[in-house]
C-alpha positions in Angstrom: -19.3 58.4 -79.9 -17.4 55.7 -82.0 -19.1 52.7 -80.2 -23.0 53.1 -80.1 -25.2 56.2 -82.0 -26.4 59.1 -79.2 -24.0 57.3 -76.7 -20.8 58.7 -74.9 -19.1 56.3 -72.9 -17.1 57.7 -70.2 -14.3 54.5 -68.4 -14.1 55.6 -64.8 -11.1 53.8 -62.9 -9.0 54.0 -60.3 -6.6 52.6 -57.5 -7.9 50.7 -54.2 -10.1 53.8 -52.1 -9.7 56.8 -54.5 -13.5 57.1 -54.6 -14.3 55.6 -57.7 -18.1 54.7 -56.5 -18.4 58.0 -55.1 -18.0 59.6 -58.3 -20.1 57.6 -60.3 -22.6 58.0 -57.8 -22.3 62.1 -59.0 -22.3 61.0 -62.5 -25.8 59.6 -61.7 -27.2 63.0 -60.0 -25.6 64.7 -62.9 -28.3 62.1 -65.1 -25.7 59.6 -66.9 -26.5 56.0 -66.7 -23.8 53.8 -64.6 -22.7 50.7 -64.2 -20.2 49.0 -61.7 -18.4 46.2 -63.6 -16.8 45.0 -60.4 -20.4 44.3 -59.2 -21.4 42.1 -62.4 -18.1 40.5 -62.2 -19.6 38.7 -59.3 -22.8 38.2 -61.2 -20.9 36.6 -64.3 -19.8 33.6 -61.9 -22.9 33.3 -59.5 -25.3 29.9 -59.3 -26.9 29.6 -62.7 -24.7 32.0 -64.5 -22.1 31.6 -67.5 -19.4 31.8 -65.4 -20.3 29.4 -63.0 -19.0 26.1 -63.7 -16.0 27.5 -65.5 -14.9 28.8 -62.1 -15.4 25.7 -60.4 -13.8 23.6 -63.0 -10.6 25.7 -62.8 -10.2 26.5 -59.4 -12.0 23.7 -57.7 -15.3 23.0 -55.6 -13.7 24.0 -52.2 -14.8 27.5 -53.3 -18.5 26.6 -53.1 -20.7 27.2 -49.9 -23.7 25.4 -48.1 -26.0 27.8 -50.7 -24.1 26.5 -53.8 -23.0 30.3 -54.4 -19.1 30.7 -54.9 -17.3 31.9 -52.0 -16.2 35.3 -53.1 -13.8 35.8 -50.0 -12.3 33.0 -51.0 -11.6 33.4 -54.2 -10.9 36.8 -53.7 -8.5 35.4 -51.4 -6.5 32.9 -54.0 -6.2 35.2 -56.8 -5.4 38.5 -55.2 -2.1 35.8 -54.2 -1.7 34.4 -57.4 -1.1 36.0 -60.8 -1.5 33.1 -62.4 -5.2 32.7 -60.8 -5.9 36.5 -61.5 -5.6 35.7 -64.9 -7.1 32.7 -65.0 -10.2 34.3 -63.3 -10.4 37.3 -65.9 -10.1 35.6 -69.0 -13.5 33.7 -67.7 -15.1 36.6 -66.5 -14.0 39.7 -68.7 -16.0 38.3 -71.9 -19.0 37.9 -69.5 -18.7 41.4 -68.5 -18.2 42.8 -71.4 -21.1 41.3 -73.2 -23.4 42.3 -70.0 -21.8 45.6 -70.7 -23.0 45.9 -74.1 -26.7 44.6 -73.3 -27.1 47.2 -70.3 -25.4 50.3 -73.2 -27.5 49.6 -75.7 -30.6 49.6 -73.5 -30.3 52.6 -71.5 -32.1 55.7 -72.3 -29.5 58.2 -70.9 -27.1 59.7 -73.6 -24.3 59.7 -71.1 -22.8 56.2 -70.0 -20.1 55.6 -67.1 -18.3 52.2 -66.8 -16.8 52.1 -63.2 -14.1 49.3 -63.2 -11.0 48.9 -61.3 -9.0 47.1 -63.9 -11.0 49.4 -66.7 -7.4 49.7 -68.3 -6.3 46.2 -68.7 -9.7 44.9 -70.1 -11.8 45.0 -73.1 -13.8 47.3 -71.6 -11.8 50.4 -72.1 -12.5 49.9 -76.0 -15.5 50.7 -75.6 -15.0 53.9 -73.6 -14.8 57.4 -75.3 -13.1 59.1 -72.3 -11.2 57.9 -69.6 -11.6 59.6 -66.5 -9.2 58.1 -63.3 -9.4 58.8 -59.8 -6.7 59.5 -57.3 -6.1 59.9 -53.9 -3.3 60.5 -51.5 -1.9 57.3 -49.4 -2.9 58.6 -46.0 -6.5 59.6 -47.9 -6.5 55.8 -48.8 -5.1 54.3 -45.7 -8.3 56.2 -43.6 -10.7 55.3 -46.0 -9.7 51.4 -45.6 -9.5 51.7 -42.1 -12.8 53.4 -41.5 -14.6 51.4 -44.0 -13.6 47.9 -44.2 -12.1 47.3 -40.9 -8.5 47.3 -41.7 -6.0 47.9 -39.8 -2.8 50.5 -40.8 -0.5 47.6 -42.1 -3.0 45.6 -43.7 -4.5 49.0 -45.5 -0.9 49.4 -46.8 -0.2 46.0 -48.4 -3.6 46.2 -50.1 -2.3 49.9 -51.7 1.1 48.4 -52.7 -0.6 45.3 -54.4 -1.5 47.5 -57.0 0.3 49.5 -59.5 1.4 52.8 -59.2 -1.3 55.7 -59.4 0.5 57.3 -62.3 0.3 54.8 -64.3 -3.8 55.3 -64.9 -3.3 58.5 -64.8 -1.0 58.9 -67.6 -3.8 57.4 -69.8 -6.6 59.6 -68.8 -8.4 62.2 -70.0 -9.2 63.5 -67.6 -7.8 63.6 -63.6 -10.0 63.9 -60.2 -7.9 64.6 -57.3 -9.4 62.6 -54.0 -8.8 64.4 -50.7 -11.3 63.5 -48.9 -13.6 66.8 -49.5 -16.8 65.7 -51.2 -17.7 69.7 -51.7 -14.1 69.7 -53.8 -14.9 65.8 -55.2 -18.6 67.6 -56.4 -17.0 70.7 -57.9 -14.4 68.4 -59.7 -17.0 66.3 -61.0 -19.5 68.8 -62.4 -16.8 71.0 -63.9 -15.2 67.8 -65.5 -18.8 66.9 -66.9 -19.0 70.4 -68.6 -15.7 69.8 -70.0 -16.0 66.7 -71.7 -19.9 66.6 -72.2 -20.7 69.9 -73.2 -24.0 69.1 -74.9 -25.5 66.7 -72.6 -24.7 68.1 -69.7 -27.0 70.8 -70.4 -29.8 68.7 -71.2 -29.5 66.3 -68.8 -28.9 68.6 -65.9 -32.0 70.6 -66.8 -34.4 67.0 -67.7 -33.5 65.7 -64.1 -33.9 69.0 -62.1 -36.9 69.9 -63.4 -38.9 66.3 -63.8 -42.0 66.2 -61.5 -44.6 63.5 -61.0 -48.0 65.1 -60.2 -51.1 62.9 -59.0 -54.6 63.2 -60.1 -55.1 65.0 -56.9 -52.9 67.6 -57.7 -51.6 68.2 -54.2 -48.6 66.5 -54.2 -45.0 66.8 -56.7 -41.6 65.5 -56.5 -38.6 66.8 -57.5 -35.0 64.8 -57.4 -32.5 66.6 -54.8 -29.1 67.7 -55.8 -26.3 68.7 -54.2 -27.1 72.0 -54.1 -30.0 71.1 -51.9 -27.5 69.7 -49.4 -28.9 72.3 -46.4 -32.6 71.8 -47.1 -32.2 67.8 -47.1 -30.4 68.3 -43.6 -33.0 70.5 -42.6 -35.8 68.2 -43.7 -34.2 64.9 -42.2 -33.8 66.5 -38.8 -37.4 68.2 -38.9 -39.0 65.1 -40.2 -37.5 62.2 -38.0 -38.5 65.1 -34.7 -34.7 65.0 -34.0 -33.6 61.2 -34.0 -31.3 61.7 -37.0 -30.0 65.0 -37.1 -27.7 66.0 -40.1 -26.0 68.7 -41.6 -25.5 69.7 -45.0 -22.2 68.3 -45.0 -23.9 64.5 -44.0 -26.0 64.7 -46.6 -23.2 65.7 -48.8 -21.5 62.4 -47.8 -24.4 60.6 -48.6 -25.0 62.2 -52.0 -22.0 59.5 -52.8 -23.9 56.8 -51.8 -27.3 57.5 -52.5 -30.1 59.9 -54.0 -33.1 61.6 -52.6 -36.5 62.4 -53.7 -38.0 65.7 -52.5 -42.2 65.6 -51.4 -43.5 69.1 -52.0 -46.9 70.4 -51.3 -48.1 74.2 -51.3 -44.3 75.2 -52.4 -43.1 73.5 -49.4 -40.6 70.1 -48.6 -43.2 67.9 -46.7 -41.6 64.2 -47.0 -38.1 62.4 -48.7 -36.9 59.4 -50.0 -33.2 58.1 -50.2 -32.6 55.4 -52.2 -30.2 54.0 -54.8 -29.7 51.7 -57.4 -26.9 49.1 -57.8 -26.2 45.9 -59.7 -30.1 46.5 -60.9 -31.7 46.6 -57.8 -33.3 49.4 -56.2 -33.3 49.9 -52.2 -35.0 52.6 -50.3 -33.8 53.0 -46.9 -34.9 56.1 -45.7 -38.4 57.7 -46.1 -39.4 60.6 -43.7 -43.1 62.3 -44.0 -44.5 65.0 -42.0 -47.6 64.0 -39.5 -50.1 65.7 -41.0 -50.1 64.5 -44.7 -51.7 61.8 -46.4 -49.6 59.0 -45.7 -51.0 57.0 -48.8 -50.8 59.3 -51.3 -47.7 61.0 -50.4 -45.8 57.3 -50.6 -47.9 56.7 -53.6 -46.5 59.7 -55.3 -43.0 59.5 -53.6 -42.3 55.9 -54.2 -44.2 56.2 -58.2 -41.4 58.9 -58.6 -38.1 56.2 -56.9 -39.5 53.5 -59.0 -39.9 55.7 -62.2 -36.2 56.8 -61.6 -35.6 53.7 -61.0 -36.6 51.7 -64.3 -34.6 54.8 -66.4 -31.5 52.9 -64.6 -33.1 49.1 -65.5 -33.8 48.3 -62.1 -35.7 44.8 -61.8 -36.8 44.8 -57.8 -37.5 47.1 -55.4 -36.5 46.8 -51.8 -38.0 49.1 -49.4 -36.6 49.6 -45.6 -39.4 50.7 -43.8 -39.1 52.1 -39.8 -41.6 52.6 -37.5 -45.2 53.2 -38.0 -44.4 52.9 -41.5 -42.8 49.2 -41.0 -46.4 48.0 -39.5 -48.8 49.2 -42.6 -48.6 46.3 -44.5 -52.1 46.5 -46.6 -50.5 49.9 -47.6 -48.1 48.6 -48.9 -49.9 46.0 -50.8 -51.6 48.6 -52.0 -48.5 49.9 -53.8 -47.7 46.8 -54.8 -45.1 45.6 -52.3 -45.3 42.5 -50.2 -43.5 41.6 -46.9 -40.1 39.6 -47.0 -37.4 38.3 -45.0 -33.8 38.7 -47.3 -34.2 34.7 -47.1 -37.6 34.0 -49.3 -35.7 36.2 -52.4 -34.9 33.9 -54.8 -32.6 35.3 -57.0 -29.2 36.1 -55.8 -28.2 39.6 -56.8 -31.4 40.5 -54.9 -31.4 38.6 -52.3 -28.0 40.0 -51.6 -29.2 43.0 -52.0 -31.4 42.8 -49.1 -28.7 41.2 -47.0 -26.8 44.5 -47.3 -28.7 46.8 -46.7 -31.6 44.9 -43.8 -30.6 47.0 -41.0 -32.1 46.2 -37.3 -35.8 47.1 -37.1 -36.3 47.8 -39.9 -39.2 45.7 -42.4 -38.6 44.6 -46.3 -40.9 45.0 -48.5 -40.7 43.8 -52.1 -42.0 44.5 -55.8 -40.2 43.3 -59.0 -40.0 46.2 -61.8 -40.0 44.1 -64.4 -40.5 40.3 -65.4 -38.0 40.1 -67.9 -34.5 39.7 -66.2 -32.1 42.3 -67.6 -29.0 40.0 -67.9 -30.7 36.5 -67.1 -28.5 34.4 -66.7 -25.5 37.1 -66.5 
């Protein structure tokens, strides 16, 4: 713990889709803080931000759309084709990211930090890092993944693997190794036994603090635990009882989506009577997917289940919340004024990093509603 007192930093890199965000999703449920330095690479150059005009001065305003924002295709575009621009890019942004780095360390309450960054090794990030953890992944592993999820096809998955260095080449300065094959029961097991390794003491603590935390009303009828893996079959169970059959999954979808997301358990009388899934990334909080049984209280069982997401989601410095609501649940707006949330198109939030936020994850028929965390901006203007 060389860098900051009661902190262990863990570096978390990795080639092109070796599941990087997947594991520092697990970090997450295991209760480390994260961060995606990737993600506030993008913030470092957006309108308003540090970066901003440095960008444009060196590459040019061609890279600027109708919004004003920085075309990231675009300049994703020159610089993955240009050394010289790569460079040129990170020695404008790497200082910014660091020193948003440093800000979002120092604040967080978790013991336990993970840095997820593809070029972790290369930057001043990794001196910051006590352990290095790398991912890996077989080629075909990789090839699927970029095919599946960004709409590659074979050839063009291949060139973006060999653009990169060789796998072995993080993986000779790790500490530790997670093998990739595409089994997120193995990627889980790998994960938590790697956590015990190198985090003895905290992963006792934490472990046992996020299991066990419960928020329980004045009422008294309603508590909330956070799901973990190993609640994989009830969360299945629950989904596929709740939504009456429209979405039915199986302990191994929810396993899949324990890399993406989180969930919030509703109990009352010693039984599972509601969920939330929701995440948090690049400070933002989003709730897509809240199932309750008929018969409760529908405002205090979302008062208590969405207290608990946004509780959970200030101990990661979240400053909005986005909430997805579906069916009868899309239509209560004065509950959800009640709870402090007000109706919004992606289009009427101001600030970019939430606003694209929204974007993302605004699926069709579903209703936004909104609620800032916080008023004072974690890394204004970063």
């Amino acid at each position: 713990m060389s860098n900051w007192p009661g902190k262990f930093v863990i570096g978390l890199t990795g080639n092109i889709a070796t599941g990087k965000s997947v594991v520092r999703r697990m970090f997450e449920h295991l209760g480390a803080y994260t961060l995606d330095a990737d993600t506030l690479t993008h913030r470092a150059y957006a309108k308003g931000a540090p970066g901003y005009k440095d960008v444009i001065d060196e590459f040019g305003k061609w890279l600027v759309n109708k919004d004003g924002e920085i075309d990231r295709k675009k300049l994703g575009n020159l610089v993955l084709n240009d050394a010289d621009a790569m460079r040129q890019l990170e020695a404008i942004v790497h200082p910014l990211v660091r020193q948003a780095a440093e800000i979002l360390i120092k604040s967080a309450s978790q013991p336990v930090v993970v840095i997820e960054a593809i070029k972790l090794l290369e930057g001043e990030l990794r001196k910051v890092c006590d352990s290095i953890w790398v991912t890996t992944a077989p080629q075909e592993v990789q090839v699927e993944r970029l095919m599946r999820k960004r709409g590659l096809n074979r050839n063009q998955a291949l060139e973006r693997i060999q653009m990169q260095s060789a796998q072995s080449a993080k993986v000779a300065l790790a500490n530790f190794v997670i093998i990739n094959t595409g089994s997120y029961d193995d990627l889980w097991k790998q994960v938590s036994e790697g956590w015990k390794k190198i985090v003895p003491v905290a992963s006792t603590a934490l472990e046992d603090t996020v299991a066990n935390k419960k928020f329980v009303p004045s009422t008294g009828e309603f508590t909330v635990k956070r799901g973990k893996p190993k609640h994989s079959s009830a969360i299945a169970e629950l989904i596929t009882r709740l939504s009456q059959g429209r979405r039915k999954a199986t302990a191994s979808d929810v396993m899949v989506d324990f890399g993406d997301k989180a969930y919030m358990l509703l109990e009352q009388d010693g039984r599972f009577v509601g969920l939330a899934g929701w995440q948090v990334e690049n400070l933002v909080a989003r709730t897509t997917d809240i199932f309750l049984e008929e018969n409760v209280n529908v405002q205090k069982a979302l008062e208590t289940l969405i207290k608990e997401v946004e509780n959970a989601s200030s101990e990661l410095q979240s400053e909005a919340s986005l909430i997805f609501a579906v069916n009868e649940l899309s239509t209560q707006e004065a509950l959800w004024k009640k709870l402090g949330y007000e109706p919004r198109t992606p289009q009427t939030i101001d600030v970019p990093a939430w606003q694209d936020a929204a974007i993302e994850s605004m699926s069709t028929g579903s209703a936004l509603f909104f609620k800032q965390l916080r008023q004072d901006r974690v890394l204004h203007p970063i």
